[in-house]
C-alpha positions in Angstrom: 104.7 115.0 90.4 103.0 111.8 91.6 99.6 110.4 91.8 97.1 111.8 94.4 96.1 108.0 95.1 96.9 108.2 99.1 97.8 104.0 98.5 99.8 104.8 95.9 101.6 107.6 97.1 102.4 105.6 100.6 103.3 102.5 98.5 106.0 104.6 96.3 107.8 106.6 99.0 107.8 103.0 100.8 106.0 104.4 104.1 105.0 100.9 105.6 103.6 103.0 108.6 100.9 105.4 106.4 100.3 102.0 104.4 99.2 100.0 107.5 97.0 103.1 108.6 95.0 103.7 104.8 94.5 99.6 105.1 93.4 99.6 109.0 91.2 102.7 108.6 89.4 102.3 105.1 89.4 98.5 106.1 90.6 97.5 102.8 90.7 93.8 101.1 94.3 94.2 100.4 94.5 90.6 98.5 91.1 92.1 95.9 92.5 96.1 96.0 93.7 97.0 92.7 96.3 100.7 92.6 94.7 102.1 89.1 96.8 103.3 86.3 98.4 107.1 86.8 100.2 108.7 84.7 103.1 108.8 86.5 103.9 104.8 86.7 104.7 103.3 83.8 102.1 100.7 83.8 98.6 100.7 81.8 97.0 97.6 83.7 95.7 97.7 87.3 98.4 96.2 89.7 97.7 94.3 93.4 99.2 96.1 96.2 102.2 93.4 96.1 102.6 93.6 92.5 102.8 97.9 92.8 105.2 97.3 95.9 107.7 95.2 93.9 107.0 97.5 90.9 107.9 100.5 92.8 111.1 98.3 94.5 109.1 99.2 98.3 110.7 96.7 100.3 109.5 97.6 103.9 105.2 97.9 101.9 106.1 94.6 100.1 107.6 92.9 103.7 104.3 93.9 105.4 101.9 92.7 102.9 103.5 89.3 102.7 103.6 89.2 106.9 99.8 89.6 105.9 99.5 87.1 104.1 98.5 88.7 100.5 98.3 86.3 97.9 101.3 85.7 95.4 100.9 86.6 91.6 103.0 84.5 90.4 103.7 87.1 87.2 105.0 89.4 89.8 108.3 91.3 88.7 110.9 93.5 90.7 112.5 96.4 90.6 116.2 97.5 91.6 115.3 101.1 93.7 119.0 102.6 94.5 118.7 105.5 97.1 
């Protein structure tokens, strides 16, 4: 199961191209959008959409946020995703 959150869900699978469609069409402040806790994350704060994308080890999401020049949290951690 995963969360219903169409952000979220694009942002775990890594699916740059659904991503760049949810921000285009909902014309979304991604440096001020904040992916909510879900159950199925093991976070309990709200994350920025760089911070989820490393959190989730999305490389292609995390690639085109920075290319859009989302601001840094420097607190910002990583995760190993093998496939």
């Amino acid at each position: 199961m995963e969360s219903d959150d169409e952000i979220s869900k694009s942002i775990h699978i890594d699916d740059v191209d659904a991503l760049q469609n949810i921000i285009f069409q909902n014309k979304i402040d991604i440096n001020n959008y904040r992916v909510s806790y879900n159950i199925f994350d093991d976070f309990e704060e709200e994350l920025s959409l760089i911070n989820y994308s490393a959190f989730c080890g999305s490389i292609n999401c995390f690639k085109y946020l920075l290319l859009n020049n989302i601001e840094i949290d420097p607190n910002i951690s990583f995760v190993s995703k093998s496939e």
